[in-house]
C-alpha positions, 0 to 999 in steps of 0.5 A: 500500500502506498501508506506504507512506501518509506522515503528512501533512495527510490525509482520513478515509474511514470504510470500511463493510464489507459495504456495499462502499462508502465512508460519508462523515460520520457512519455511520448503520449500526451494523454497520459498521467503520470504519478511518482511511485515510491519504491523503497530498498531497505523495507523491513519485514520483521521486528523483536517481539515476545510473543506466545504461540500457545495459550497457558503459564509463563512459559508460553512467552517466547522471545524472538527477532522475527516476529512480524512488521506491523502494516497499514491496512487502512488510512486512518491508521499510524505505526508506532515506535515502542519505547515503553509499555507497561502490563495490565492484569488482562495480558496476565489472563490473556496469556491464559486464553481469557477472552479468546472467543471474542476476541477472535471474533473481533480479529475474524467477524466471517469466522474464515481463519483456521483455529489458531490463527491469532498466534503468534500473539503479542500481548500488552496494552499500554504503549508511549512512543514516536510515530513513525508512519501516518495513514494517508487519511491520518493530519491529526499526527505527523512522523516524529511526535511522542505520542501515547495509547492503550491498544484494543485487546484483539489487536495485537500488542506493545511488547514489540518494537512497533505497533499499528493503532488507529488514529483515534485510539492515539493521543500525544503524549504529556510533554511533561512525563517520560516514555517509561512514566507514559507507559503507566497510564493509558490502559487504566485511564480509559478503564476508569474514565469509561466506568466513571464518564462514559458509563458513570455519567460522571463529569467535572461539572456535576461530580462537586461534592459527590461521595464516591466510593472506590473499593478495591482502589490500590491497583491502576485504575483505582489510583487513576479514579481518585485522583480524577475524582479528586480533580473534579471535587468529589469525596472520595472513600477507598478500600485497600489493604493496610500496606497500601494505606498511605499511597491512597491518602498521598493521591488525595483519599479522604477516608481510607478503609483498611479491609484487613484490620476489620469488617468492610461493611462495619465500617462503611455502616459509620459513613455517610452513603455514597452517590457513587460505587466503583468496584474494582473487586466484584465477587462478594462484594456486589451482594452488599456494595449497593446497600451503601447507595443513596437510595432514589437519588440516580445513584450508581453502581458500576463494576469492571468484574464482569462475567462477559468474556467468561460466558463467551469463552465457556459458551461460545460468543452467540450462547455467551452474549445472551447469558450475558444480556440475561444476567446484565438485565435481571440485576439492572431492573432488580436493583433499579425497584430498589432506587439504585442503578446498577452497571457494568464498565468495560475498557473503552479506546480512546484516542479524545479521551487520552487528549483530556487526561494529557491535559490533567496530567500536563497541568500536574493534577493527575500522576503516574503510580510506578511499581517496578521497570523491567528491561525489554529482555525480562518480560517473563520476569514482569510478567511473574510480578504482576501475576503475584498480584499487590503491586502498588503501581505500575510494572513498566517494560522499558523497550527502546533502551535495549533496541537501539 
């Protein structure tokens, strides 16, 4: 594709159109057209990339200097140079085959691929980077610009060198983070700016004074959703465990629960009740959660544990999607008798709503949290931390370090 073409030292083909053939020198026909094609010696075909060829543990990962070069196929989208990434809890799941039916969906809506055909897979979500390359429909970015993204979970991933990503799913990157403190952030923003914004109904203009609770607050998106909520003048109640307890009360948690030391729901019960419920742990906690809701006020519960991928992936996508409707439905209408709403948030790209959150972080309201920073050449490595669970921040993989 001509989206594609690199400048380098090219040749010059003269096309006559309507001849259907090529005229080399000079044309000898007035009525042809001519238009310069660029042709580049030094196309490169592959890339390193940890990739995994099998769903299972960690020692699916596999390292190689082969795997394939990402290409334009459509005009809106941009090739990316990696200069760090970060892992989320979903590349943990997705190296296990969570989500698979779906996603695969989404990579083969006609179903016209063999079995397998996502591998070999490149896991990772978040990315910040230079771009390299712009689709011809793409004016919003231009080669060399530091941008950052969080890249949909059917398309293949950052550990890589480069990446393609549609151009509304890109944003430019804060001038005032580093590629590796970049790399923290895109994924768990827009996981927490789509269950509080999009889903929440949550916005600097209506979230003054609101109480919100945020159980399960010390992984990425819980340390993102207080400090936006706090931005946005909400009062903001969290749990965590009791090692986390003064990182929350750093990015601005006014009350901090410690889930370890006594009964969460006990000590909720000595609160006022909140607006707004953001769970970050599901499970048990959906069933007394929206007790602690002002009742017949629009207040909201949103959960990002849902059973979606679940039921597709043990059902099959048709089964799953209308277990799933059933099961979103029932407790909707059962809880709405009760006066409260009850929802489920999902991860949303987004290149506009990254464009917001450069703005929150370029003006030094909202900061990245960073556990640990792994060379690109330890990825299994930062693979095993995050699967340990409890970090406290981000575990980020420097790239462009080793890859120069």
């Amino acid at each position: 594709m001509l989206s594609l073409v690199r400048k380098f030292s090219a040749s010059v083909l003269p096309l006559c159109y309507g001849t259907n053939r090529a005229v080399l020198g000079a044309a000898k026909n007035e009525n042809c057209h001519f238009r310069k094609f660029s042709i580049s010696h030094h196309r490169r075909t592959v890339m390193p990339a940890w990739v995994i060829d099998k769903y299972g543990g960690n020692d699916v990962l596999r390292y190689t200097k082969n795997a394939m070069f990402p290409i334009i196929h459509y005009p809106n989208e941009v090739i990316i140079k990696v200069h760090a990434a970060s892992l989320n809890p979903i590349d943990i799941s997705m190296r296990s085959g969570y989500g698979a039916s779906s996603f695969n969906m989404r990579r083969d809506p006609l179903n016209v691929k063999t079995t397998g055909s996502e591998f070999p897979l490149i896991l990772g979500r978040d990315v910040s980077g230079v771009v390299m390359e712009c689709g011809l429909d793409v004016s919003y970015f231009k080669p060399g610009e530091e941008v950052w993204a969080a890249i949909p979970p059917w398309k293949q991933g950052t550990l890589a060198e480069f990446i393609v990503a549609s151009g509304n799913e890109v944003s430019h990157k804060p001038t005032t983070l580093s590629h590796t403190e970049a790399a923290a952030l895109p994924y768990v923003a827009l996981t927490a700016w789509s269950a509080l914004v999009n889903t929440g109904g949550l916005n600097k203009d209506n979230c003054y004074g609101k109480r919100i609770l945020i159980l399960g607050a010390s992984g990425g998106v819980g340390s993102f959703a207080i400090q936006l909520m706090k931005v946005w003048g909400a009062h903001v109640t969290v749990t965590c465990s009791h090692d986390a307890v003064a990182l929350l009360k750093d990015l601005g948690a006014d009350d901090v629960i410690d889930y370890k030391s006594q009964n969460v729901e006990e000590q909720l019960k000595n609160l006022e009740l909140f607006d707004f419920v953001l769970d970050n742990v599901g499970g048990d906690t959906e069933k007394w959660a929206l007790n602690f809701l002002k009742m017949w006020s629009g207040a909201k519960y949103v959960t990002l544990v849902t059973p979606f991928l679940l039921n597709t992936d043990r059902l099959g996508v048709a089964d799953g999607m209308f277990q799933t409707g059933i099961t979103i439905g029932s407790k909707a209408l059962k809880n709405l008798c009760k006066g409260v709403h009850y929802r489920w948030g999902f991860f949303v790209p987004s290149g506009p709503s990254l464009d917001e959150v450069t703005e929150l972080v370029s003006a030094g309201k909202i900061r990245p949290v960073i556990d640990q920073v792994f060379p690109f050449s330890e990825v299994p490595k930062a693979f095993q931390k995050v699967e340990g669970g409890h970090a406290r921040g981000k575990t980020i993989i420097n790239i462009s370090g080793e890859l120069k």
